[in-house]
N, C-alpha and C positions, 0 to 999 in steps of 0.2 A: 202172517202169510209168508210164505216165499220169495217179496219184493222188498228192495232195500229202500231208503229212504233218499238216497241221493238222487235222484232226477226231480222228487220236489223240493230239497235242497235247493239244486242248482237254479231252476225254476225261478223259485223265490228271487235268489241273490241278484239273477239277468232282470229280471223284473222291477226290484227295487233301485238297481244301477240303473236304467234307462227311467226311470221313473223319476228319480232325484235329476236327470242332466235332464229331463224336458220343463219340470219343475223348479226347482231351487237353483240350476245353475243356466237354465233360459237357453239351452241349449237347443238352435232348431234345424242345423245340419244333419242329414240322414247318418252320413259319414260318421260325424262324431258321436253322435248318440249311440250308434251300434258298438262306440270301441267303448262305453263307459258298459254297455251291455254283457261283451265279451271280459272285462276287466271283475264284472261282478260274477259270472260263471266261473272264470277261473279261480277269481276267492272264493267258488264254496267248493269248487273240487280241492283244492288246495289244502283247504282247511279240515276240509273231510275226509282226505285221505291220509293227512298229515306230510305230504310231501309237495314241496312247494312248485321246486320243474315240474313235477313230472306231473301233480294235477293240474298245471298251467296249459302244458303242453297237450290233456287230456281233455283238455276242455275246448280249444282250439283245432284238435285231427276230428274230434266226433261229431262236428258239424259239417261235414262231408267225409265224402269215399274213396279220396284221391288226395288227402295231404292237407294244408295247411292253404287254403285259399284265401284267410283273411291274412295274409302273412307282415303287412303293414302293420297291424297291432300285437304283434307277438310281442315284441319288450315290454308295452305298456300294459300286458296279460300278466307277463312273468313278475314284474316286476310289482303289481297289484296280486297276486297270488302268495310272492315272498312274504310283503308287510302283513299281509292279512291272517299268512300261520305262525309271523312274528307277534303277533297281536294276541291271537287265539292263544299258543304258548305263555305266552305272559299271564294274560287273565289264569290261565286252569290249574298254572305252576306245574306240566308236564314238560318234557323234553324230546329232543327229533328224534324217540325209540323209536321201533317198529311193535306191532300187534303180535306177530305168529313170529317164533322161535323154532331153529334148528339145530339140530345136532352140528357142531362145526364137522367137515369135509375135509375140508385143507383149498387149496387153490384150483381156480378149476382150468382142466386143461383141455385139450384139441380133441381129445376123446369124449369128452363130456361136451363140448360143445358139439359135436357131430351128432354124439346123442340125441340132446336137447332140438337140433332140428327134426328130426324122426320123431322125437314128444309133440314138437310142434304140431306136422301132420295128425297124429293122435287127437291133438286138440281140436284138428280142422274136422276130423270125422265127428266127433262129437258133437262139433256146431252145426251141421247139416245133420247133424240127426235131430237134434231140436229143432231146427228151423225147417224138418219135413214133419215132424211128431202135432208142430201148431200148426200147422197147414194141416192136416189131415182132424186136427180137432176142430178149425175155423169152420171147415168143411160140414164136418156133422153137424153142429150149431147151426148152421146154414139150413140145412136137410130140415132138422127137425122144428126149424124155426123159433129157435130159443132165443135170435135176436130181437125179435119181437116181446119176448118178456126179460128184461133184465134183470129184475127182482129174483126171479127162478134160474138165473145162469149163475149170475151170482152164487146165491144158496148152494148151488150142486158141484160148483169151484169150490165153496170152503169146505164142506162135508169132506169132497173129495183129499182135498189138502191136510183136513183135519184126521180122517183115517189113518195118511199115511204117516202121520207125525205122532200118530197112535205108537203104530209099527215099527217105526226106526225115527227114534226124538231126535236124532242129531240133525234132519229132514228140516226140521222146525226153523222158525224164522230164516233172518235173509242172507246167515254164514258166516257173517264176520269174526263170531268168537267161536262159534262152530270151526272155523276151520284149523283152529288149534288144537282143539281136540281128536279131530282126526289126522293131525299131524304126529300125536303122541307116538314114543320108540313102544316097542313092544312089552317090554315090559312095566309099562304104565298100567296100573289097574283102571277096569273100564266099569267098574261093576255099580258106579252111580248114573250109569250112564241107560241101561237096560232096565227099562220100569215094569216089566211084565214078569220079575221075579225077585224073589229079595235078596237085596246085595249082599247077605251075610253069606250068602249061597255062590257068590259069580267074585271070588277074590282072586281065582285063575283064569278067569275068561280073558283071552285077547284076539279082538279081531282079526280075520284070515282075509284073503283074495276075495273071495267069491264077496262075502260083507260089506269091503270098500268097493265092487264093482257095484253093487246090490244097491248102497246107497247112493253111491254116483246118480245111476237110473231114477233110481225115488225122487232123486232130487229135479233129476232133468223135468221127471213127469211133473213135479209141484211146478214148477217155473212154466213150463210150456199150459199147465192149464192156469196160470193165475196170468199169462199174458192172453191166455184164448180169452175167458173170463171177463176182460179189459180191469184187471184191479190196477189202481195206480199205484206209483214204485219203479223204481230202478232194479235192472237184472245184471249190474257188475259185479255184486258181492255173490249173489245165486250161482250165477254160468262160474266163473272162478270154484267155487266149492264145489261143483260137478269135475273139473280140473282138476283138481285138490284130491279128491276122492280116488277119481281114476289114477291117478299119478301115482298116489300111494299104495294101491293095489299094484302096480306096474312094479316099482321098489320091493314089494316083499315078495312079489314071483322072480324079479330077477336081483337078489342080493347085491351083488355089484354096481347097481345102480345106486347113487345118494340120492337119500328120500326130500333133499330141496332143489336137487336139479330137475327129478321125475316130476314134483309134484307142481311147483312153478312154472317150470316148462306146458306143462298139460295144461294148465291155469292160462298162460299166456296165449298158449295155442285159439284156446276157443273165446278168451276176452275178444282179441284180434281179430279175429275172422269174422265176430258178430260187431263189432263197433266199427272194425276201422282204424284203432289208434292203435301203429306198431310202432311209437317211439312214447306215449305215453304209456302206456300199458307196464312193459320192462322196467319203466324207473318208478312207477310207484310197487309194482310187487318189490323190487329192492328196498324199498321205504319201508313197507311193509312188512316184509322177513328180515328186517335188520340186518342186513345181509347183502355185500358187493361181490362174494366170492365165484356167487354163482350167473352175474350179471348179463356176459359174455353168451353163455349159453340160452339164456330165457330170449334175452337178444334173437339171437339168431333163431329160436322158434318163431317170434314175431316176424321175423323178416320170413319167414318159410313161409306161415300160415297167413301173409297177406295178401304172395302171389298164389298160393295157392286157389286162396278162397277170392280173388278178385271180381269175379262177376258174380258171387253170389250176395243175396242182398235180402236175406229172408225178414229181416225187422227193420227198424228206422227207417220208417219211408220220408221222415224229414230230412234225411240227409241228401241233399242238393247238392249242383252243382252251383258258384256264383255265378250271376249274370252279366254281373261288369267286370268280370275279370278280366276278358281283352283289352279292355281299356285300359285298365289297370297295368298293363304289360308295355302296349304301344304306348301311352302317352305320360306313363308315370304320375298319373295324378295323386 
């Protein structure tokens, strides 16, 4: 399906951390239990994304809408996130690569950074189109009372998901190595890529605009019907490869643009605006793309698309505000 595996990840990690301190370490402060909680989320973002800030820090903004409210446990997040992709490395004998490869650019400058926030907006459009596209599906499911049979919502979600990965297989699962693929320069042959024809035939095919915006779209549609659906999964890898996509389309209609500012930038844009996290977000696509050159700019999409998108709030309705926060402020506890 269309959803990634990281929110039962993370799940698990906060679960078994608060589990072992009410268990094994007789821990029965709200307080402290919560920070072994936030310390196990951040080791699976960490570990999962392979960057240890930045999924530290990712783990700790996506629990609200406004920033970093447990801000008391930030060290003991970070610093439990570090050891734990210290760890992970060790056992798998990888190293702090990145996933998705760029063509090097050169250094990025004030032009690319201006860019990169205009990308940004791009990302914010995108995210309010998804998040009016499941609104408008929630709705018919409503209508025709399909939440009353899950079984059949279900069914008509995969079918659905499964056509389209018919259609355009790079659709398929949750993107993570997908979106390398659509990151390819142009003259990368695509022709194992197209299964409704024989590759001996498609040794000249290279995707155009209109294909990367085409699958952007497919993609949006998978993700927005596997959240209508309610399938369980994570949509950080999904919405990013709708980013990805669109970004790249943007790069080959305007040459001048570098296809890791375009396609990053788009990526950040619409993580940001549906999560909330404009400072985790930039430093794991950096992780990500093995790549600081283009830091600056993806940055400054996140900073665009957060004021932009502030009062929208189309998913995670878990994200709260704290309760004890004033206390927290006046009395320093």
């Amino acid at each position: 399906m269309s959803l990634g595996p990281e929110a039962p990840i993370v799940t698990i990690c906060g679960m078994l951390s608060g589990f072992l301190a009410k268990r094994w370490f007789r821990i029965c402060d709200k307080d402290n239990c919560l920070r072994f909680v936030l310390c196990g989320m951040a080791s699976g973002f960490s570990v999962f994304f392979g960057a240890n800030l930045g999924g530290s820090l990712f783990a700790l903004e996506i629990l609200h809408r406004q920033g970093y409210e447990y801000f008391e446990h930030m060290i003991y997040a970070v610093c439990s996130g570090a050891v734990s992709t210290f760890i992970s490395l060790s056992l798998s004998g990888r190293s702090f690569n990145g996933v998705w490869y760029f063509q090097p650019f050169g250094n990025c400058s004030v032009a690319d950074m201006v860019c990169g926030c205009f990308l940004g907006l791009s990302g914010c459009i995108l995210a309010v189109l998804l998040g009016e596209v499941v609104k408008l599906q929630r709705k018919l499911v409503k209508e025709f009372r399909l939440v009353e049979k899950p079984v059949c919502l279900a069914l008509l979600g995969a079918m659905a998901n499964t056509l389209i990965g018919i259609l355009l297989p790079q659709s398929n699962f949750w993107g993570e190595m997908e979106i390398q693929r659509v990151i390819q320069l142009k003259d990368t042959h695509w022709n194992y890529y197209f299964t409704m024809e024989n590759s001996a035939n498609l040794d000249n095919v290279t995707p155009t605009v209109a294909y990367y915006i085409l699958l952007a779209f497919a993609k949006l549609i998978c993700v927005s019907i596997a959240l209508t659906m309610n399938f369980c999964g994570g949509f950080i890898f999904p919405i990013m490869f709708i980013g990805v996509a669109f970004g790249r389309a943007l790069s080959l209609a305007i040459p001048q643009l570098p296809v890791e500012t375009s396609c990053l930038c788009c990526a950040a844009g619409i993580s940001v605006s549906l999560t909330k996290t404009p400072l985790g977000t930039p430093l794991v696509l950096a992780q990500l793309s093995n790549s600081m050159e283009s830091f600056p700019a993806v940055f400054g999409a996140s900073l665009v698309s957060i004021c932009a998108t502030h009062y929208y709030h189309p998913f995670l309705s878990s994200q709260t505000s704290r309760s004890d926060i004033l206390k927290k402020f006046l009395l320093f506890d």
